[in-house]
TIBAVEX-642967 format. One record per atom (N, C-alpha, C): x negated, y negated, z negated; residue in three letters. Coordinates in steps of 0.001 Angstrom, whole numbers, plus 500000, padded with zeros to 6 digits. Last residue first. Layout:
<gubas>
XYZALA/...
</gubas>
This chain:
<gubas>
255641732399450913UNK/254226732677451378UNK/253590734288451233UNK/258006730163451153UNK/257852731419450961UNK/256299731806451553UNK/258598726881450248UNK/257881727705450914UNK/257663729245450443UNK/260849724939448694UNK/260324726435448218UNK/259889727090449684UNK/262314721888448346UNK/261805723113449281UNK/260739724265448922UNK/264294719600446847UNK/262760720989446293UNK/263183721792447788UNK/265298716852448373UNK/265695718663447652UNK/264495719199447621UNK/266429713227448477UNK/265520714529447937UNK/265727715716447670UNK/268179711540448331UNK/268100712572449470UNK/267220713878449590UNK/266774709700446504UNK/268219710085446582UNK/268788711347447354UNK/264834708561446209UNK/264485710032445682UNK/265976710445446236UNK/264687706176447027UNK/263870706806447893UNK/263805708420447368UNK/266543705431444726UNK/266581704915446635UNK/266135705826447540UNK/264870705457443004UNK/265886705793442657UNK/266814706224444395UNK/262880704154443661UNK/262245705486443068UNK/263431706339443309UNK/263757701146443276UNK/263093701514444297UNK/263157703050444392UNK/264939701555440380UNK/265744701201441608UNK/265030702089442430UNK/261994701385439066UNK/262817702511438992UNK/264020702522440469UNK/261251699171440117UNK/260656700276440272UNK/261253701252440262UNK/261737695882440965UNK/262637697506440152UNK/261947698445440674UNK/258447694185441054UNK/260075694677441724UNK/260980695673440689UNK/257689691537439064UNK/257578692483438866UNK/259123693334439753UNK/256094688312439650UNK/256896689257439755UNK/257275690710439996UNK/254294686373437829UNK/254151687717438222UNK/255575687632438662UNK/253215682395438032UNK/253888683493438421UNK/253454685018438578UNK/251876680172437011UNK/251821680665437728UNK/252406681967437186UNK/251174676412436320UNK/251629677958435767UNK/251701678718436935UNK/248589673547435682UNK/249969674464436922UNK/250227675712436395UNK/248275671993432908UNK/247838672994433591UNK/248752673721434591UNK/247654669682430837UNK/249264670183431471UNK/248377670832432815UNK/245658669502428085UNK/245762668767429455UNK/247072669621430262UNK/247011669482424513UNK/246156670198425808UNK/246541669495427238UNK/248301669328422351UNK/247945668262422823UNK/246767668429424002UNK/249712671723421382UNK/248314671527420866UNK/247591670049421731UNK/252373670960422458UNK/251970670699421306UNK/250627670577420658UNK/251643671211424970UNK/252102670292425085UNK/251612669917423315UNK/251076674358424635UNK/249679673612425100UNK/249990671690425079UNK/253573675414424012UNK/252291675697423459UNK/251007674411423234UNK/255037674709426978UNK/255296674047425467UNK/254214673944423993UNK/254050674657429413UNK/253834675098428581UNK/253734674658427144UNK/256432674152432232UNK/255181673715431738UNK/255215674381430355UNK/258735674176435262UNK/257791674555433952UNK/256739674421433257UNK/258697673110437529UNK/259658673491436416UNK/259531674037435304UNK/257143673002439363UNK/257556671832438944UNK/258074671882437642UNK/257610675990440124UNK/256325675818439653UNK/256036674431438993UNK/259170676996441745UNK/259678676975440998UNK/258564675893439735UNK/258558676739444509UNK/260075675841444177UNK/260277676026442996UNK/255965677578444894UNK/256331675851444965UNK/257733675745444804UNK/256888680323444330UNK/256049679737443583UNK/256154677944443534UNK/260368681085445275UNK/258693681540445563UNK/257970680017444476UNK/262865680423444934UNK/262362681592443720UNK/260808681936444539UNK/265338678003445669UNK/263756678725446293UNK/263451679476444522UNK/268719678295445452UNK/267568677271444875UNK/266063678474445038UNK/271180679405445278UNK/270160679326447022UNK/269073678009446617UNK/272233679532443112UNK/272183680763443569UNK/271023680500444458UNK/271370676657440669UNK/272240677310441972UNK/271464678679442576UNK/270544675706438549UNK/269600674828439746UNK/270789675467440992UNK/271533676949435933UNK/270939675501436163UNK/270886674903437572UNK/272608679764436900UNK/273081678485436352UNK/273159677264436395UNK/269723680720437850UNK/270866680039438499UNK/271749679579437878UNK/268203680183435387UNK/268102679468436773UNK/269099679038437160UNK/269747682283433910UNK/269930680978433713UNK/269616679739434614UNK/268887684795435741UNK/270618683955435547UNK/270788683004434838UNK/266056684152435136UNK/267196683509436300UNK/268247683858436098UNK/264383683753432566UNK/265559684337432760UNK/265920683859433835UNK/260991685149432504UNK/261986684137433481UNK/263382684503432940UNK/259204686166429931UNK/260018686522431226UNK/260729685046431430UNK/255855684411429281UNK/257144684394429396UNK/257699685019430052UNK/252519683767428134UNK/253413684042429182UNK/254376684051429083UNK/249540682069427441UNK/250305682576426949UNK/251726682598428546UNK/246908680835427892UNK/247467682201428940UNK/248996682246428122UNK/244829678621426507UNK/246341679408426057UNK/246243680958426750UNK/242268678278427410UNK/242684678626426004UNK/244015679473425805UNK/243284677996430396UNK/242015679211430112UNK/242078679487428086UNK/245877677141431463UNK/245277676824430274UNK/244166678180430434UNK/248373678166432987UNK/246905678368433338UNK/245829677709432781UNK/251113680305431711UNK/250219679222431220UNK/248844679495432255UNK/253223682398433666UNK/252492682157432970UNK/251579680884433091UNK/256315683959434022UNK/255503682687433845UNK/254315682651433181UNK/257761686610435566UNK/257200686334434284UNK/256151684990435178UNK/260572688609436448UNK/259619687475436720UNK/259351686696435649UNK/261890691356437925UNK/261064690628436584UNK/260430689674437145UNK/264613691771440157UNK/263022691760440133UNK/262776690981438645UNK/267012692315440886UNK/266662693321440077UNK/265543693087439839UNK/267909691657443230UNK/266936692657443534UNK/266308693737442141UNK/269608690172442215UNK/270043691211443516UNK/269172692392443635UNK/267664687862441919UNK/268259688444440463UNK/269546690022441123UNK/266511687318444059UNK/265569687766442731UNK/266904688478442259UNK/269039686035445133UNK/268544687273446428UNK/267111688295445334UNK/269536683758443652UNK/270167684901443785UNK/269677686079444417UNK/267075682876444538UNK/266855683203443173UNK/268011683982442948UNK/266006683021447579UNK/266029682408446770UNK/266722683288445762UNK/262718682812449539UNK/263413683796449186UNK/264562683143447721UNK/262590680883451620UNK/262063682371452222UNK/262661683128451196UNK/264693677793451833UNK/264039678687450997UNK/263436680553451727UNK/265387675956454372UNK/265865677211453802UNK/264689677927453135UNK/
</gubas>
């Protein structure tokens, strides 16, 4: 059982961006997972070794560059998060 999988990403609302580990390239990418899931299924792993087979850098394939492991940002909902934690919120006005 996967620790976190790619329906439970795309629930959360989280960005997830790919990136090239080419020291020439870097070049990066958002993830689409609702195409993931599409492709691979809802309960297919979304941490780094389940996804990390799966990608390679088209860039660096063409410039005829050595195939370099990629690596991962994920970015949470911030706003969400902000949104959650402000919900219950009221201005209190200390009288002084």
């Amino acid at each position: 059982m996967p620790q976190k999988t790619l329906a439970e990403t795309l629930a959360a609302r989280e960005t997830v961006y790919v990136h090239c580990g080419h020291p020439v390239c870097s070049k990066s990418a958002q993830v689409d997972i609702q195409a993931l899931i599409d492709k691979l299924g809802p309960d297919h792993g979304a941490m780094h070794w389940d996804l990390v087979g799966l990608f390679a850098c088209s860039d660096c394939k063409v410039a005829g560059r050595d195939r370099r492991p990629v690596f991962f940002t994920v970015v949470p909902d911030y706003e969400g998060i902000n949104a959650r934690r402000n919900r219950d919120w009221k201005p209190t006005f200390d009288q002084r």
